[in-house]
C-alpha positions in Angstrom: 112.5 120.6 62.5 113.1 122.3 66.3 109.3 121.9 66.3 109.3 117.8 65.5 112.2 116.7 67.8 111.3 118.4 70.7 107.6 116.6 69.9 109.9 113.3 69.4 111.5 114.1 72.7 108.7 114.0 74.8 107.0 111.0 73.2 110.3 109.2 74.5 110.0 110.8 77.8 106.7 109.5 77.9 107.4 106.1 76.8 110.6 105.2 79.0 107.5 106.7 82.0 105.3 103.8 80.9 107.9 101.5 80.6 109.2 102.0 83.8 105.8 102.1 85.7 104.8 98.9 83.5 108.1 97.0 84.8 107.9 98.8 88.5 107.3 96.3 92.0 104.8 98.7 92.2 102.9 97.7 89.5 103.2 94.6 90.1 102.3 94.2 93.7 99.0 95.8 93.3 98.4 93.3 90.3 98.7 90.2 92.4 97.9 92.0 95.6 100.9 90.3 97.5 104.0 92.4 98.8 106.9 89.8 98.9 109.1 91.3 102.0 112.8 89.2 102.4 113.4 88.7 106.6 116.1 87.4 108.0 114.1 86.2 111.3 117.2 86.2 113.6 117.7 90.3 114.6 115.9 91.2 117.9 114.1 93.4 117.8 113.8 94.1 113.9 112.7 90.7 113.2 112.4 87.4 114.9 111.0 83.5 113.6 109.2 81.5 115.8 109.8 78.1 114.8 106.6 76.5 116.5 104.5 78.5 114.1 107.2 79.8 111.5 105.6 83.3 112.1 107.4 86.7 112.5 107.7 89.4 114.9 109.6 92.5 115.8 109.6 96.4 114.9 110.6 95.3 111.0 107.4 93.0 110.6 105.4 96.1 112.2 106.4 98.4 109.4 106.1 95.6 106.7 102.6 94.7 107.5 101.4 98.5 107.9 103.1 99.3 104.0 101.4 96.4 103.3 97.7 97.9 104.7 98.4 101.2 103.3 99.0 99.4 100.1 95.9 97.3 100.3 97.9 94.4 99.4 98.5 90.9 101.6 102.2 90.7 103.2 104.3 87.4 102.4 107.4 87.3 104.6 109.9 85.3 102.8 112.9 83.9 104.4 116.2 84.8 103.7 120.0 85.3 105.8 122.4 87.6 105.6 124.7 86.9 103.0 121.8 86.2 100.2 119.9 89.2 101.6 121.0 91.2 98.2 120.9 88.9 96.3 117.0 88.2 96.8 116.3 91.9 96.1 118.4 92.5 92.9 117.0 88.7 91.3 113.4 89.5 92.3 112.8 86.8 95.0 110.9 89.5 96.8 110.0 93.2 96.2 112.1 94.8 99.7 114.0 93.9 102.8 113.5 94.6 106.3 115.8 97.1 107.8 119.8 96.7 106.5 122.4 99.1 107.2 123.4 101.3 104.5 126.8 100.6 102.7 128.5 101.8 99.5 129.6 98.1 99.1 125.3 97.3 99.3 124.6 100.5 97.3 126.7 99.2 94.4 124.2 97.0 93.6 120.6 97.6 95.1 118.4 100.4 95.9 118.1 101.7 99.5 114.7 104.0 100.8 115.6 106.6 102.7 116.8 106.4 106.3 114.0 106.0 108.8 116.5 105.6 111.7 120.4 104.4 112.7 122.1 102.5 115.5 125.9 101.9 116.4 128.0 98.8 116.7 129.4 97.7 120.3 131.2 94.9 121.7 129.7 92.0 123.8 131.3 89.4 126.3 130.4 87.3 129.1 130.3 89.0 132.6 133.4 86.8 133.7 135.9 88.6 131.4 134.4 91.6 132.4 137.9 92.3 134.1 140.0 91.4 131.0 138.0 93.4 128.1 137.3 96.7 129.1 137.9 98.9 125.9 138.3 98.3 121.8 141.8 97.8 122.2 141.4 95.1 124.7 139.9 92.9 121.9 142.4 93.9 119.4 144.9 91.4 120.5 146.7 88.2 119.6 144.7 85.4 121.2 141.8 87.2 121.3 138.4 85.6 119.4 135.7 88.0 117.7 133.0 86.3 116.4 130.7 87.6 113.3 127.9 86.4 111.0 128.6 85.9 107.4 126.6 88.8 105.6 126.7 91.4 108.1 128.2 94.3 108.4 129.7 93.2 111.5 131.4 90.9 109.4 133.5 93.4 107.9 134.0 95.3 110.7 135.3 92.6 112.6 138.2 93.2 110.2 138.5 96.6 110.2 138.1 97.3 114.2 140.7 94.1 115.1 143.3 93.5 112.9 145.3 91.7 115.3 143.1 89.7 116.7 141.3 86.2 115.4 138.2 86.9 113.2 135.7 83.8 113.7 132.8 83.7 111.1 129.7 81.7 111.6 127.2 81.4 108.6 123.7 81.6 109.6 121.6 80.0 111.2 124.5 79.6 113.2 124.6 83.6 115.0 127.7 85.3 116.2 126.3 86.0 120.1 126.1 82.3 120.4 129.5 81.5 119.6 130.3 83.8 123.0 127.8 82.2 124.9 129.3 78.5 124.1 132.9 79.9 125.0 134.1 79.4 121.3 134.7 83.5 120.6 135.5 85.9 123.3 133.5 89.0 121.8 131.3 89.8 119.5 130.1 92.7 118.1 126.1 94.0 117.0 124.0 97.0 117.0 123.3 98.9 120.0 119.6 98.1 119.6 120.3 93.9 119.4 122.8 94.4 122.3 120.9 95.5 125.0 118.0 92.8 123.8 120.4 90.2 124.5 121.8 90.9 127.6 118.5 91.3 128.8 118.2 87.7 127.6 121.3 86.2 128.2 122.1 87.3 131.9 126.1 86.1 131.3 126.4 88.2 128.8 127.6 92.1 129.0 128.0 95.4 126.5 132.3 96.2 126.7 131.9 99.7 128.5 133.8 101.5 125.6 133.9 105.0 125.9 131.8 105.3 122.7 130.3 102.7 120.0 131.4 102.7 116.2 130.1 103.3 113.0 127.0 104.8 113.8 124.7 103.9 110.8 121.4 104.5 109.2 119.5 101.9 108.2 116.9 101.7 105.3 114.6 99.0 103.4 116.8 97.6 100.2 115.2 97.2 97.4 116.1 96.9 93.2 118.6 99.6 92.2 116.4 101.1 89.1 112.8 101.1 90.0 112.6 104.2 90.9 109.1 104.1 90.9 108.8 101.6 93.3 111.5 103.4 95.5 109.8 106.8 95.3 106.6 105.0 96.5 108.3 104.0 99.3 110.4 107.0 100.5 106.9 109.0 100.2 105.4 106.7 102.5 108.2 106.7 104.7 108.2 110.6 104.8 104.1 110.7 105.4 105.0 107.7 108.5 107.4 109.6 109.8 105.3 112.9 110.1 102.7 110.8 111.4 104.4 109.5 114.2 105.1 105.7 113.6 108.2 105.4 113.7 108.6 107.1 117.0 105.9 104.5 118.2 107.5 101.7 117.1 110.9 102.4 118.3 109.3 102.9 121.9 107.2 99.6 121.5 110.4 97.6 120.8 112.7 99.5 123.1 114.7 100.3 120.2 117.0 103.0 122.8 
């Protein structure tokens, strides 16, 4: 009887195996040779929309389109914002996202690869309140405007880092930087790596000198909580890129320091 259920056991192990590969991305990505990759378009450097051409560049659509090679699949970019970035993942409108910052609140209900690098979050202004906003208690003050797009983590850290102060939420493609720019928020906070790509843009605009950022964060590719064959595909690549050098390259080619 030992004999017959450990037999029974592993013709179940084997099963749920081919189940799971049978229902994997993976599977299904080298079936119809496409891998569906949900962009939000409006983070420089990670990923950017041209609208003359609706095309899309940056260190994101690099990775995607060298998976994609390795693969030996086609790459279809599908649009998406912030706060449906989840839920395109989890309802199978694409197969992975771009770069996202992890977050238990994320993790609850999608899959994350593993961590291929991380950023921090700092404050921006214009130049002519440089005088008036010189730390992160400066904007945590009645009267005081911080901007944030719906869906980001910003969004909730607006919360967190300035309790006191007035939280102003933009819903893409309306984006939080451009609510400082038109005089309509005072601050507004981003990674380290989209801050310093718009001040080099936006010559009004300035990083807060804070004596250090917040909430340093790794970031990873989300993508549907239980196929872990899909994911383990992914992290293996990641792991085989990162010993190769690409990611090192990348972040160089976009200025990502």
């Amino acid at each position: 009887m030992g004999t017959l259920r450990f037999i029974a056991a592993v013709a179940l192990v084997c099963l749920v195996s081919v189940q799971a590969n049978a229902q994997s991305a993976l599977k299904e990505i080298l079936d119809t040779g496409v891998l569906k990759v949900g962009t939000t378009g409006d983070w420089n450097p990670m990923t950017m929309k041209d609208p003359a051409t609706n095309g899309y560049t940056g260190y994101d659509i690099d990775v995607m389109n060298t998976l994609a090679e390795d693969l030996g699949v086609k790459v279809e970019f599908v649009p998406t914002d912030w706060k449906t970035l989840i839920n395109g993942v989890t309802s199978g409108k694409y197969h992975i996202t771009g770069s996202a910052s992890v977050s238990p609140g994320r993790a609850k209900v999608a899959g994350y690869s593993d961590s291929y690098f991380s950023l921090a979050t700092v404050p921006l202004i214009l130049k002519k309140n440089a005088d008036k906003f010189k730390s992160w208690d400066d904007l945590n003050k009645a009267g005081v405007s911080v901007a944030a797009t719906l869906g980001t983590t910003q969004e909730k850290q607006v919360k967190q880092y300035f309790p006191d102060a007035e939280h102003k939420i933009v819903e893409a493609p309306a984006r939080d930087f451009q609510e400082v720019l038109a005089g309509r928020a005072d601050a507004h906070i981003t990674s380290n790596v989209e801050a310093n790509k718009l001040v080099a843009k936006y010559p009004d605009m300035m990083i807060v000198p804070v004596a250090a950022p917040k909430s340093p964060t790794p970031i990873a590719m989300l993508m549907p909580q239980d196929d872990y064959v899909w994911i383990n595909y992914v992290n293996t690549w990641i792991k085989l890129k990162e010993e190769q050098g690409l990611f090192d390259q990348l972040a160089e080619k976009w200025q990502l320091d």
